[in-house]
Backbone as JSON, one array per atom type, in Angstrom:
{
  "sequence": "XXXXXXXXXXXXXXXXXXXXXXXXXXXXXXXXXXXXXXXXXXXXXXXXXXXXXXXXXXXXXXXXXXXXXXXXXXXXXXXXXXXXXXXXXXXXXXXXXXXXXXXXXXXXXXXXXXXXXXXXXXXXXXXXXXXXXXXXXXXXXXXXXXXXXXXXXXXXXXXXXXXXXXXXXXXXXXXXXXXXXXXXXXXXXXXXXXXXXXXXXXXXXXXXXXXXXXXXXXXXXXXXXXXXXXXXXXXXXXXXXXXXXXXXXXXXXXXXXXXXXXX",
  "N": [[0.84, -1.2, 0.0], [0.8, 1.68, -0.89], [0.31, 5.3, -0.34], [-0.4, 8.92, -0.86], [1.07, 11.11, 1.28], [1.07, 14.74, 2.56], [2.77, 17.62, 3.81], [1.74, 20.76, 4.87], [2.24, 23.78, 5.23], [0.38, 26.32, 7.03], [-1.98, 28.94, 7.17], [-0.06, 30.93, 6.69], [2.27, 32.59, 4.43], [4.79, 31.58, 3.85], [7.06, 29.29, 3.55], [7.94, 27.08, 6.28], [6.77, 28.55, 8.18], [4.26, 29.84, 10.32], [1.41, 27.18, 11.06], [2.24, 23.73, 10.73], [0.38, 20.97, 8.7], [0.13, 17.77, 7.82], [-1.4, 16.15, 5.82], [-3.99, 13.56, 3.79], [-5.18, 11.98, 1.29], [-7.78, 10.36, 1.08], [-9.34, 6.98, -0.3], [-11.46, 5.89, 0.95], [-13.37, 5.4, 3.77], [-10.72, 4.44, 6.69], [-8.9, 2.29, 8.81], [-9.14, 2.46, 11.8], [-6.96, 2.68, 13.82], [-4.62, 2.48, 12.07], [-4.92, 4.88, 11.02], [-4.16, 6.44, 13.58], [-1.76, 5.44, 14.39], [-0.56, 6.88, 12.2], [-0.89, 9.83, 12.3], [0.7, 9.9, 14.92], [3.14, 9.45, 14.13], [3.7, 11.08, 12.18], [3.59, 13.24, 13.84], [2.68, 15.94, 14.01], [0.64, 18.89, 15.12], [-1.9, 18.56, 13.85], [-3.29, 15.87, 11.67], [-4.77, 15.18, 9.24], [-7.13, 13.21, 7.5], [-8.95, 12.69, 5.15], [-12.0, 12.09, 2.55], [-13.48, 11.2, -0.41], [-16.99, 12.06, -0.71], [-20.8, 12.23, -1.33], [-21.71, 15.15, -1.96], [-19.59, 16.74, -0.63], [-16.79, 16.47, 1.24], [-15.9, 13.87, 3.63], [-13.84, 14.26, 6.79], [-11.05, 14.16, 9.06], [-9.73, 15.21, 11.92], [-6.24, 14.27, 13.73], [-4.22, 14.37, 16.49], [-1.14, 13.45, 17.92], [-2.08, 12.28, 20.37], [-5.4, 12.39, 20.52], [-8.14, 12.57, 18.87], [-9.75, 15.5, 17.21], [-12.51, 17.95, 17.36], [-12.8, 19.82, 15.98], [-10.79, 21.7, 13.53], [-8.95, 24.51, 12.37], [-6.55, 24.91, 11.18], [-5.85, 22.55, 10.09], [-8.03, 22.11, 8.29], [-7.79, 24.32, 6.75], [-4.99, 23.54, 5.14], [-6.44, 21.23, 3.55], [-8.31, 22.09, 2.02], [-6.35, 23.87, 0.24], [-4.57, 21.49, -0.36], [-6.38, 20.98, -2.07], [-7.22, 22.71, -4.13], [-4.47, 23.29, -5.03], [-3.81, 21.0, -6.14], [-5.56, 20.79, -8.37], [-7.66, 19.51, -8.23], [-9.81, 20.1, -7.24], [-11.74, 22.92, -8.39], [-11.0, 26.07, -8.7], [-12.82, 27.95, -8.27], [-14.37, 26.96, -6.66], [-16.76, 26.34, -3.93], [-15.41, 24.25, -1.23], [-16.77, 21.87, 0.41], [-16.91, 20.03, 3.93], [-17.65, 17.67, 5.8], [-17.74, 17.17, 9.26], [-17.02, 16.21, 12.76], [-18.14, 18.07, 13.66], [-20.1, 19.21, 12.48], [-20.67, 20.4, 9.32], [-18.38, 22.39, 7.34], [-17.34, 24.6, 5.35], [-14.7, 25.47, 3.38], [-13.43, 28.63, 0.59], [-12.1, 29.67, -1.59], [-9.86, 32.96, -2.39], [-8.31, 34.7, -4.62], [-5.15, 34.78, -2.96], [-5.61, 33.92, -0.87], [-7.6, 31.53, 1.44], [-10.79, 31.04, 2.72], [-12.24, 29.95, 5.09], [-15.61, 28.69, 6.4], [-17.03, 28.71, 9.74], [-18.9, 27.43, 12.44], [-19.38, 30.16, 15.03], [-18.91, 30.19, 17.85], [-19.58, 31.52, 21.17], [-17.58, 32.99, 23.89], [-18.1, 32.16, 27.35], [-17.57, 33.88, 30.38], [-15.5, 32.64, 33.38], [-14.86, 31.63, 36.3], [-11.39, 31.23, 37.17], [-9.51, 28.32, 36.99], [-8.45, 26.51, 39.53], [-4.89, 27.0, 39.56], [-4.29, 27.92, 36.98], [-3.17, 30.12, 36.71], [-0.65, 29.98, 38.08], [0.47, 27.93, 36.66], [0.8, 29.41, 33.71], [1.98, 31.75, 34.68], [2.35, 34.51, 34.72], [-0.96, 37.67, 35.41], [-3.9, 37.27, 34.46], [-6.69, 39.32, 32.66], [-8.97, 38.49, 32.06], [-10.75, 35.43, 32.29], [-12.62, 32.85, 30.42], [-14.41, 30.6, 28.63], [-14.98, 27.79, 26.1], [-16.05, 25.46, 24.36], [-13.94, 22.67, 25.15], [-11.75, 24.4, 25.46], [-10.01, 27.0, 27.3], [-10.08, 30.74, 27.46], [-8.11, 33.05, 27.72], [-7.29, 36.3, 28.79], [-4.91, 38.7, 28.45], [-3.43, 42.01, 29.75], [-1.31, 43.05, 27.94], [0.1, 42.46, 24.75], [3.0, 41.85, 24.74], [3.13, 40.34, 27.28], [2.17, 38.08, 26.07], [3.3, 37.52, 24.43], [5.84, 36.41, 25.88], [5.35, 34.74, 27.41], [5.98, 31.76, 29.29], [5.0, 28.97, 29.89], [4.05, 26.5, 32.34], [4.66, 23.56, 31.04], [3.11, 20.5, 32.22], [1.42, 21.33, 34.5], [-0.32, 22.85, 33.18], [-1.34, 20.37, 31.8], [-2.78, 19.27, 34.01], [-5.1, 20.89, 34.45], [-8.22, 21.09, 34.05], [-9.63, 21.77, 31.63], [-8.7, 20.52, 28.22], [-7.36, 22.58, 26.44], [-5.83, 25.74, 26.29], [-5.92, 29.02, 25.37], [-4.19, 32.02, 25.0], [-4.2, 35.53, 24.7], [-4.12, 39.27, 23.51], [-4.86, 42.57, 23.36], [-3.46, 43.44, 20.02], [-0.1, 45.24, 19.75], [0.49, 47.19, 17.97], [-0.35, 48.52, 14.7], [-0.92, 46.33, 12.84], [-2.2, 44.7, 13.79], [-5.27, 43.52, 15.19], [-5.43, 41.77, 17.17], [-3.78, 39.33, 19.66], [-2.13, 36.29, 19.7], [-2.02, 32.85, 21.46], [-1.5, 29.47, 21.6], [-1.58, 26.65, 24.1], [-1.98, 22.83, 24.22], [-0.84, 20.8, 26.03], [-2.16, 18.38, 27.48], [-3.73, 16.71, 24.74], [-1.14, 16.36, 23.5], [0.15, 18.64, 22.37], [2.0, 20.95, 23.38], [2.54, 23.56, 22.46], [0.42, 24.89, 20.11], [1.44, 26.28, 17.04], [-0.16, 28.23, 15.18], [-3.53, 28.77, 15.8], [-6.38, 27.9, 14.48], [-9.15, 26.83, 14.95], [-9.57, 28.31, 17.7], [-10.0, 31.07, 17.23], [-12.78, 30.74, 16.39], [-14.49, 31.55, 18.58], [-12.73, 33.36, 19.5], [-13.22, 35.66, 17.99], [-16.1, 36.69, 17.94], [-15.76, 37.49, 20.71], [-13.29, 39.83, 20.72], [-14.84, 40.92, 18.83], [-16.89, 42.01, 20.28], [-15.5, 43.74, 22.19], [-13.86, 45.83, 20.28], [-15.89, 46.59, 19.02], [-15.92, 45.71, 16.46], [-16.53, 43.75, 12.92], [-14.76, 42.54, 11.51], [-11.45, 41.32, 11.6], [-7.86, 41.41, 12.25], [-5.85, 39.05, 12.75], [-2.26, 37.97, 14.94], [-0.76, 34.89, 15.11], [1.45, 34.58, 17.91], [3.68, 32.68, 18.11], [6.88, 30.85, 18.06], [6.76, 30.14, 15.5], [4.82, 31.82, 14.12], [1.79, 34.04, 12.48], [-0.81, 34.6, 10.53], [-3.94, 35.67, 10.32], [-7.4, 36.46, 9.36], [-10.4, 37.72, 10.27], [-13.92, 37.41, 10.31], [-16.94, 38.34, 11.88], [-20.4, 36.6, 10.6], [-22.88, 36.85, 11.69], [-24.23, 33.6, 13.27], [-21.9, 32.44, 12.52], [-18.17, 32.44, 12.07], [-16.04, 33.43, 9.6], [-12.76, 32.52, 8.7], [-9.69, 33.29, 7.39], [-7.11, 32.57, 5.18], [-3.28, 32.07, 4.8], [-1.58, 29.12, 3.04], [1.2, 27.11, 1.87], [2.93, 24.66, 0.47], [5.09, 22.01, 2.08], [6.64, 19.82, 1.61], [5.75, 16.34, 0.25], [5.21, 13.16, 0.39], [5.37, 9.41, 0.71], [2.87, 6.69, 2.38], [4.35, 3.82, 2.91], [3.6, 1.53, 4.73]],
  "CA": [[0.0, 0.0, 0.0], [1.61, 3.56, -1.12], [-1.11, 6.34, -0.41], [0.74, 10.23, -0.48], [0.65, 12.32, 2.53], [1.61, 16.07, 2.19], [2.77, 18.66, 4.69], [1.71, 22.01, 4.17], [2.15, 25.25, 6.32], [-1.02, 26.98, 7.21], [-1.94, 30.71, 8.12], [0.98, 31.56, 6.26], [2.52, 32.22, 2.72], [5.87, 31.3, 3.94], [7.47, 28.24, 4.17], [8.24, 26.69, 7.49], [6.08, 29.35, 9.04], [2.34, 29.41, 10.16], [1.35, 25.67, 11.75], [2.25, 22.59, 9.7], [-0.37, 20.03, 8.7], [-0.31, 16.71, 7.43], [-2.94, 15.9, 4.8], [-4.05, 12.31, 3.86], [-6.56, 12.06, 0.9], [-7.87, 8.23, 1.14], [-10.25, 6.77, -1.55], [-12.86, 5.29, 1.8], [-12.52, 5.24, 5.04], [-9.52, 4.22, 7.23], [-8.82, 1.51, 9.95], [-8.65, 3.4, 13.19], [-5.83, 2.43, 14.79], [-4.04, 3.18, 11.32], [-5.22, 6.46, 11.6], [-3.64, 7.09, 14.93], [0.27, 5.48, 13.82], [0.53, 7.75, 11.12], [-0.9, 10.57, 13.48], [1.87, 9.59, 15.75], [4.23, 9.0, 12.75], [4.09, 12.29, 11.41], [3.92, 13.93, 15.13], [2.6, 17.28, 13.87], [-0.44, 19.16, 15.55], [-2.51, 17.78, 13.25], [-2.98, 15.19, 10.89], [-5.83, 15.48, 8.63], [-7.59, 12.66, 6.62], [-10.33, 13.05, 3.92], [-12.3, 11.2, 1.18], [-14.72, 12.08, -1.28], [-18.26, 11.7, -0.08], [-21.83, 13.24, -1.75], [-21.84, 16.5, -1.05], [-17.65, 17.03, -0.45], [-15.32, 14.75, 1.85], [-15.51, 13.54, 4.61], [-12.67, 14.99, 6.91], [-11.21, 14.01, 10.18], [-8.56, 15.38, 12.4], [-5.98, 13.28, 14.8], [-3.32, 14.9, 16.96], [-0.76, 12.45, 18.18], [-3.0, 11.55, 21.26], [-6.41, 12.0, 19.94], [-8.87, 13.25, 17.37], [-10.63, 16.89, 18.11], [-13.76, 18.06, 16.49], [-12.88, 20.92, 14.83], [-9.22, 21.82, 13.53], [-8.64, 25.05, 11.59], [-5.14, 24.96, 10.14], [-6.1, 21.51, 9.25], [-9.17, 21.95, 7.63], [-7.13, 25.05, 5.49], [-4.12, 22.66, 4.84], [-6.56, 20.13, 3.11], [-8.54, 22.75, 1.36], [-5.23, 24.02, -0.01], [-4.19, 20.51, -1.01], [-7.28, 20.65, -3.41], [-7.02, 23.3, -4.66], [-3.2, 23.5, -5.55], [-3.91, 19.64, -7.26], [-6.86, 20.68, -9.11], [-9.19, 18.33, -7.71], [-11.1, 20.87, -7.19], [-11.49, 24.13, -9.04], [-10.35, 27.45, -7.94], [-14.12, 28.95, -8.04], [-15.48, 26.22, -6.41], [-16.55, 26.32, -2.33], [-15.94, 23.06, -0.73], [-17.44, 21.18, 1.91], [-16.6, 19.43, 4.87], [-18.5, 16.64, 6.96], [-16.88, 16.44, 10.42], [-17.4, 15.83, 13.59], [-18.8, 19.72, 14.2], [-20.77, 19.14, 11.36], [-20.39, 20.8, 8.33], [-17.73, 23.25, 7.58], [-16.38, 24.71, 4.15], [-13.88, 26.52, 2.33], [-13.6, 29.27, -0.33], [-10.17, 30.19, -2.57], [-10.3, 34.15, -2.79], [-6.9, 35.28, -4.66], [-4.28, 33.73, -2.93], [-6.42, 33.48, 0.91], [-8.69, 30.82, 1.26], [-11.44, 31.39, 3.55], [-12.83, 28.67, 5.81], [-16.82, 29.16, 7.43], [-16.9, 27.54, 10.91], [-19.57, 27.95, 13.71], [-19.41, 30.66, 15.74], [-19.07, 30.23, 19.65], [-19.25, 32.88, 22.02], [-16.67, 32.47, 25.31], [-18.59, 32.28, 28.98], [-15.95, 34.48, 31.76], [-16.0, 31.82, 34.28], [-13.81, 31.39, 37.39], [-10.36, 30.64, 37.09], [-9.38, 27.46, 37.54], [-7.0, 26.72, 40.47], [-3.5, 26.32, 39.25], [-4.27, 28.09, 35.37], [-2.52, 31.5, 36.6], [0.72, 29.66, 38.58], [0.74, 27.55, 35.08], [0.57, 30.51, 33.01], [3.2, 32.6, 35.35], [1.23, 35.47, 34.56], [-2.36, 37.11, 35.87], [-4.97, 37.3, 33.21], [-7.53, 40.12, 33.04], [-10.59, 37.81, 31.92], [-10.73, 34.03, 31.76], [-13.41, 32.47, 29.23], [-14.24, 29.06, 27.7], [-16.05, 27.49, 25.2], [-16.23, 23.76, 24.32], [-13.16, 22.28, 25.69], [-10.78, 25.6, 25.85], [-10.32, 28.13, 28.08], [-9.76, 31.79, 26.73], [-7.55, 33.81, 28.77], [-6.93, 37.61, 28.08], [-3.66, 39.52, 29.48], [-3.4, 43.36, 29.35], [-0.32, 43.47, 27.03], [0.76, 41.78, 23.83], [4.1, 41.49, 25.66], [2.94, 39.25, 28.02], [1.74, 36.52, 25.34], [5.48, 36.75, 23.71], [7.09, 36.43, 26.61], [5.09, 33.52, 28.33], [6.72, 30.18, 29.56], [4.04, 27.83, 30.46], [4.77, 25.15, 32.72], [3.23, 22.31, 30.51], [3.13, 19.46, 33.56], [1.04, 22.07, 35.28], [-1.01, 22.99, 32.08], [-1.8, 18.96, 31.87], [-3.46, 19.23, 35.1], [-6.14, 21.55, 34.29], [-9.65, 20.0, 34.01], [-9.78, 21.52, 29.92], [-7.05, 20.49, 27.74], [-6.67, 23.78, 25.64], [-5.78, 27.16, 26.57], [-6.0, 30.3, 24.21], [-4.36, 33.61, 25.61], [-4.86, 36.3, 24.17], [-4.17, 40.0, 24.66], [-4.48, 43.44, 22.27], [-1.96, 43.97, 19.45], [0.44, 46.68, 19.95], [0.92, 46.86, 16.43], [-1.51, 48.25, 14.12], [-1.32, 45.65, 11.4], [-3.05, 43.44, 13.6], [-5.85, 43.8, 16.08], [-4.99, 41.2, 18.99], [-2.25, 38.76, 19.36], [-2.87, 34.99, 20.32], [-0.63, 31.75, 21.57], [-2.59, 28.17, 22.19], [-0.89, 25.63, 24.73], [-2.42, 21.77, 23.99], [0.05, 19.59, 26.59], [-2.87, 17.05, 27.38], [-3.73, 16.22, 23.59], [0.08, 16.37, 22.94], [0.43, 19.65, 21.62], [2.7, 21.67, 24.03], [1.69, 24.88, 21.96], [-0.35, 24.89, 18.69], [2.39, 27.34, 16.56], [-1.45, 29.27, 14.83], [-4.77, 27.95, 15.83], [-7.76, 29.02, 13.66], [-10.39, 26.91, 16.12], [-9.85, 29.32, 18.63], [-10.52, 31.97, 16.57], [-14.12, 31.09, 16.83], [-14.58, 32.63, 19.71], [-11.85, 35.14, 19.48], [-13.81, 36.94, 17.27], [-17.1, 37.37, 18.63], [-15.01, 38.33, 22.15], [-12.63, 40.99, 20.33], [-15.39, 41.92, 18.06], [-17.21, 42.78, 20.82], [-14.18, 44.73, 23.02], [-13.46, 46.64, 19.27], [-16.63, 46.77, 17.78], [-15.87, 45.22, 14.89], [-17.03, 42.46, 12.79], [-13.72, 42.24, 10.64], [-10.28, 42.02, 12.37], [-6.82, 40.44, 12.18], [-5.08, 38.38, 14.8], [-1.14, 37.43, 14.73], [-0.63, 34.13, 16.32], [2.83, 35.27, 18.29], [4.49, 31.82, 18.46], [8.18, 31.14, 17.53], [6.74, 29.92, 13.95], [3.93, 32.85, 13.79], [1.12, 33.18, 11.29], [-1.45, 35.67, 10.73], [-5.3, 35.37, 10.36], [-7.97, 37.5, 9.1], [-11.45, 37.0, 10.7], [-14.99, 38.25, 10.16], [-18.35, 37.7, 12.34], [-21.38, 36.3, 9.91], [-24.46, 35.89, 12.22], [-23.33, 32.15, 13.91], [-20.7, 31.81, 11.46], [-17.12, 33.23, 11.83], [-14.74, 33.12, 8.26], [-11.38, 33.05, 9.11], [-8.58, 33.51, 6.5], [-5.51, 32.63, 5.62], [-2.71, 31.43, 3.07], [-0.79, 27.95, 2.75], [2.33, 26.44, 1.13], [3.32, 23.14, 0.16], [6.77, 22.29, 2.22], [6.73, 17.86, 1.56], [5.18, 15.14, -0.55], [6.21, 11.59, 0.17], [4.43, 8.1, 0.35], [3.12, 6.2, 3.55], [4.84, 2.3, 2.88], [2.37, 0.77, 5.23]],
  "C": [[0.88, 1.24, 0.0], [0.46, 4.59, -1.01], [0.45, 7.68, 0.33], [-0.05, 10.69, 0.71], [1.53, 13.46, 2.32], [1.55, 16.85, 3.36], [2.85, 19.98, 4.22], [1.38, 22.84, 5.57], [1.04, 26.35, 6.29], [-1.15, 28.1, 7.83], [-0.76, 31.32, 7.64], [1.32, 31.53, 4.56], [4.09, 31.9, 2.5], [6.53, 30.04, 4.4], [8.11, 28.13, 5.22], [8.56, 27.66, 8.4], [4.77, 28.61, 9.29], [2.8, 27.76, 10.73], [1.1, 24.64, 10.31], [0.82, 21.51, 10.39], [-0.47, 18.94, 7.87], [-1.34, 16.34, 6.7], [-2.76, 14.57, 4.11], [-4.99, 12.04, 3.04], [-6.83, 10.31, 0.7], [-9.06, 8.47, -0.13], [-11.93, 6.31, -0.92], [-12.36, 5.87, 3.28], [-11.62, 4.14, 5.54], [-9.6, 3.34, 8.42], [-8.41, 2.75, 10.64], [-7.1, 3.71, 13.42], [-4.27, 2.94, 13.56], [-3.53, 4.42, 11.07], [-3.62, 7.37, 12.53], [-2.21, 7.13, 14.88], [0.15, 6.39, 12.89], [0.1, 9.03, 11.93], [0.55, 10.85, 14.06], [3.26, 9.96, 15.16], [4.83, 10.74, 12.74], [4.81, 13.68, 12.63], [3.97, 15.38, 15.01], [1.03, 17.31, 15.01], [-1.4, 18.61, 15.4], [-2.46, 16.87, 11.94], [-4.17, 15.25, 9.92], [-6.29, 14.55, 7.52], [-9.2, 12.44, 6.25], [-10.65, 11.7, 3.08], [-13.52, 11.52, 0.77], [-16.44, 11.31, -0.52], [-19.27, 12.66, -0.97], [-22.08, 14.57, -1.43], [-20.18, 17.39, -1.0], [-17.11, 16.41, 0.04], [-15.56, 14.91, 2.95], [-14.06, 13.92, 5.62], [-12.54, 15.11, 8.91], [-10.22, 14.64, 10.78], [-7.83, 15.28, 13.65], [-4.73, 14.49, 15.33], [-2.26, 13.65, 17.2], [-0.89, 12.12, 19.03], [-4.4, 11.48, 21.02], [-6.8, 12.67, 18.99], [-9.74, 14.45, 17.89], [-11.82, 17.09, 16.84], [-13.73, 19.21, 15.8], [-11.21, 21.49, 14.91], [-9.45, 23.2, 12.4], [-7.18, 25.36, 10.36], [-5.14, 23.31, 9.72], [-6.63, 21.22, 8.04], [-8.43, 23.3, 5.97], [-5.83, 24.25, 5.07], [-5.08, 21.56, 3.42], [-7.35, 21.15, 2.12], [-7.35, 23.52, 0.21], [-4.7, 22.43, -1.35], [-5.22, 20.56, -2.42], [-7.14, 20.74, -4.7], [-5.82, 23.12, -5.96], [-3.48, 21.95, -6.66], [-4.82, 19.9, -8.23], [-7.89, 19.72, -9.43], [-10.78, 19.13, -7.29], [-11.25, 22.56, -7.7], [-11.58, 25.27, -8.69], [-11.24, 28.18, -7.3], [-14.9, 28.43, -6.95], [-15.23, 26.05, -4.65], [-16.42, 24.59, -2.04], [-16.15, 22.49, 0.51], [-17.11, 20.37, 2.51], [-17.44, 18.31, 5.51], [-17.23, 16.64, 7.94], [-17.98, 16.23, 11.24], [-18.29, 17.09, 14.25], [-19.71, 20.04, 13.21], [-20.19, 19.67, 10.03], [-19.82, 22.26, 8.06], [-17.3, 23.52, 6.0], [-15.89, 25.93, 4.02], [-13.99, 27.3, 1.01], [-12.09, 30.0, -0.6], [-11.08, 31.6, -2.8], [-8.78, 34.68, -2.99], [-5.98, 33.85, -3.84], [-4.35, 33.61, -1.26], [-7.82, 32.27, 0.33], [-9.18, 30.86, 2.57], [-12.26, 30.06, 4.23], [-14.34, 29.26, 6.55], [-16.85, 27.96, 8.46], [-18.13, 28.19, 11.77], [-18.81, 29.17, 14.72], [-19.13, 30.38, 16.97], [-18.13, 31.55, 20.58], [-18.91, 32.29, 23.21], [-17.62, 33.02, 26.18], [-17.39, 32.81, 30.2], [-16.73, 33.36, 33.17], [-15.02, 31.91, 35.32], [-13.22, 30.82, 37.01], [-10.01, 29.51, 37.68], [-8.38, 27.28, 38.63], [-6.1, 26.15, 39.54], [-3.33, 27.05, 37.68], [-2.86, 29.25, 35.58], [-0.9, 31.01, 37.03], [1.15, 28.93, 36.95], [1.13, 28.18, 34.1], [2.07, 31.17, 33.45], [3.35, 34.2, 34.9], [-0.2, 35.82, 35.31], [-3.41, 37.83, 34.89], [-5.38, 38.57, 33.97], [-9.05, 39.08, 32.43], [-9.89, 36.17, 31.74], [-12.39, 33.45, 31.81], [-13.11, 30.94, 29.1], [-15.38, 29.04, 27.08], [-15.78, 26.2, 24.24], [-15.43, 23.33, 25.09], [-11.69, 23.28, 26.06], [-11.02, 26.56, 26.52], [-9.8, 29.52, 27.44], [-9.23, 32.65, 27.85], [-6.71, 35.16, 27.74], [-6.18, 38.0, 29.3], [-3.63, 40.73, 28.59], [-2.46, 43.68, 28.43], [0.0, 42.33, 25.93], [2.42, 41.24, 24.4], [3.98, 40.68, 26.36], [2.95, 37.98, 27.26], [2.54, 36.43, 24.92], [5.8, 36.07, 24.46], [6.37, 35.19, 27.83], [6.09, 32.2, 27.95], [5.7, 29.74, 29.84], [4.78, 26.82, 31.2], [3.44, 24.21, 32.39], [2.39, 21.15, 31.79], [1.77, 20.42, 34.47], [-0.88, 22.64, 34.49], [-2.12, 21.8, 31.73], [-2.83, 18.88, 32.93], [-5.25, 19.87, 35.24], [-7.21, 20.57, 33.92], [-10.13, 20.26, 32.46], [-8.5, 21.23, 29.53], [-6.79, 21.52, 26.93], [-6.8, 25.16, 26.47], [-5.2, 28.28, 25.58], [-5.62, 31.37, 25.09], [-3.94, 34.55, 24.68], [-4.48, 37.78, 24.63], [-4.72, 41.33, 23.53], [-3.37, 43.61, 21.51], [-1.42, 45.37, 20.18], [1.49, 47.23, 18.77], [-0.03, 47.24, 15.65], [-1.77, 47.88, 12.86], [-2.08, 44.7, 11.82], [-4.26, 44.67, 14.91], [-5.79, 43.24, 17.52], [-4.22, 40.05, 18.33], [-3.11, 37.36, 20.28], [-1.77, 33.78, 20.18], [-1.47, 30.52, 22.12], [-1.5, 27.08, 22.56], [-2.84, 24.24, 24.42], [-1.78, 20.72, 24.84], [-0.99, 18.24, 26.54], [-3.58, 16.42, 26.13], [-2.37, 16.17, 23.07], [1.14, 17.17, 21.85], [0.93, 20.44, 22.88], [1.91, 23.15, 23.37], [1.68, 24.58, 20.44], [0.44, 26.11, 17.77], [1.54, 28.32, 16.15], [-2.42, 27.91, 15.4], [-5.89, 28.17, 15.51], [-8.73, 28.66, 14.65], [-10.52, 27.82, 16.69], [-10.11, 30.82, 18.33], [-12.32, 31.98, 16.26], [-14.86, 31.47, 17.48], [-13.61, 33.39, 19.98], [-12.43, 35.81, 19.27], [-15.11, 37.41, 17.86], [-16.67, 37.97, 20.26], [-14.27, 39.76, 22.02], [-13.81, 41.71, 20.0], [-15.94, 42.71, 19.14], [-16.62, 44.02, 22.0], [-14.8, 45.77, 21.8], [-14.55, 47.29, 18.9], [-17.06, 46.41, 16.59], [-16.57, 43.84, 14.63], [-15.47, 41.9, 11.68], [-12.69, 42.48, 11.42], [-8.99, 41.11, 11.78], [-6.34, 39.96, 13.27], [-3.42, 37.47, 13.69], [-1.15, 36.35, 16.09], [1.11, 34.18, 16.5], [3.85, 34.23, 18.65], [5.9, 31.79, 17.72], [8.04, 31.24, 15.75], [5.87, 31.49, 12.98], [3.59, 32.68, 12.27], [-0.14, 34.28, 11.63], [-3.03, 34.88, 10.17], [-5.98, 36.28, 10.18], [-9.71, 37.03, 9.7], [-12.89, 38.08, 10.33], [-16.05, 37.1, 10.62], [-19.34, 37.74, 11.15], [-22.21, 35.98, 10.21], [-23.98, 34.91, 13.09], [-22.58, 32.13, 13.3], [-19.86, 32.79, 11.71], [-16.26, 32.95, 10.73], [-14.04, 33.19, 9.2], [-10.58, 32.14, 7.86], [-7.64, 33.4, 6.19], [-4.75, 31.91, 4.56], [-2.12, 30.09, 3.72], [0.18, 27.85, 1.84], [2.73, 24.95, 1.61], [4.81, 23.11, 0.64], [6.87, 20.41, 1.56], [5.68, 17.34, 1.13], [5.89, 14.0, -0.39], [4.81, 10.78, 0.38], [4.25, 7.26, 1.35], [3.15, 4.72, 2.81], [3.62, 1.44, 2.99], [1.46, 1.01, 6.03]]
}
């Protein structure tokens, strides 16, 4: 069995920038456990495998401890792949089946735009142990499915965090999004996502969490259109706009690897 897998850099137009993703186009579906070794294998954020289905493809995405229900630099990685192969044509939106239901993409120039659900963050009590973890003290902490959203008064702060992962692990969600205002005005706010208990130390961009970024900024700013730089060592920029429940969010790709999984 030879089936290609491709790594391509997402949220960015620069190679080995923006968060790499793994892409996997199958012809059906996939033994599980298959799945999960090449997951493992590849040992990126995400891993991302598709296959054509009525409607558009089917489309799942594994970390190298489990599978999450909604991945954005995945879901633009595989959209990307389409594209660039011409499997699917430049004009044409395409559609998703996941696990968050139904999600698609749109090529505009040389951004392709992803529509995802909306979710608006709940400010809830800090968990014990987030802020000693952190080594920092937030001004709001938020969640919304399985992440917590934590905002600090300076863009400076979110550079210049250490996390202690071990500490991070402990927490009762496994993601954390912080978050603060740019201090920069090419963007509007600045953003860094730790993952230790799915096996992501920090997510280098993370579009998910941009689904509730935006309705949280928009409403700080005002706006329904903004940008966000995710401020990690790899960094990777994002363009977002509220649509009702639906947030776009934006962003380029490049092709860094093409090879062939054996077995």
């Amino acid at each position: 069995m030879e089936i290609e897998i491709v790594q391509i850099d997402a949220f960015t137009g620069e190679p080995y920038k923006g968060n790499p993703a793994a892409v996997c186009l199958l012809k059906a579906p996939a033994d599980e456990q298959w799945m999960k070794n090449v997951a493992r294998e590849m040992n990126l954020s995400e891993t991302a495998f598709f296959y054509p289905i009525d409607g558009g493809y089917h489309l799942r995405w594994l970390t190298p401890k489990a599978e999450v229900d909604l991945c954005g630099h995945g879901t633009l990685a595989t959209a990307h792949f389409l594209y660039e192969n011409k499997l699917e044509p430049s004009n044409r939106k395409i559609s998703f089946k996941t696990r968050s239901g139904w999600v698609s993409a749109t090529k505009y120039g040389d951004l392709i735009t992803l529509d995802f659900p909306l979710q608006k963050p709940k400010k809830i009590k800090p968990p014990r142990g987030l802020e000693k973890a952190l080594g920092a003290k937030p001004v709001y902490v938020g969640r919304y499915a399985d992440s917590y959203i934590v905002q600090f008064a300076k863009a400076k702060t979110i550079r210049e965090l250490k996390p202690d992962m071990m500490a991070l692990e402990k927490l009762p969600l496994p993601k954390v999004c912080v978050t603060a205002p740019s201090d920069t005005e090419k963007y509007d706010f600045v953003t860094r996502r730790f993952s230790p208990k799915i096996g992501i130390n920090e997510d280098p961009v993370n579009g998910n969490s941009h689904t509730a970024l935006a309705p949280y900024w928009g409403e700080i700013f005002n706006k329904i259109k903004m940008r966000s730089l995710a401020c990690s060592e790899r960094a990777g920029e994002l363009f977002v706009e509220i649509a009702g429940d639906r947030v776009k969010i934006s962003g380029r790709a490049v092709t860094v690897m093409r090879a062939k999984l054996l077995y």
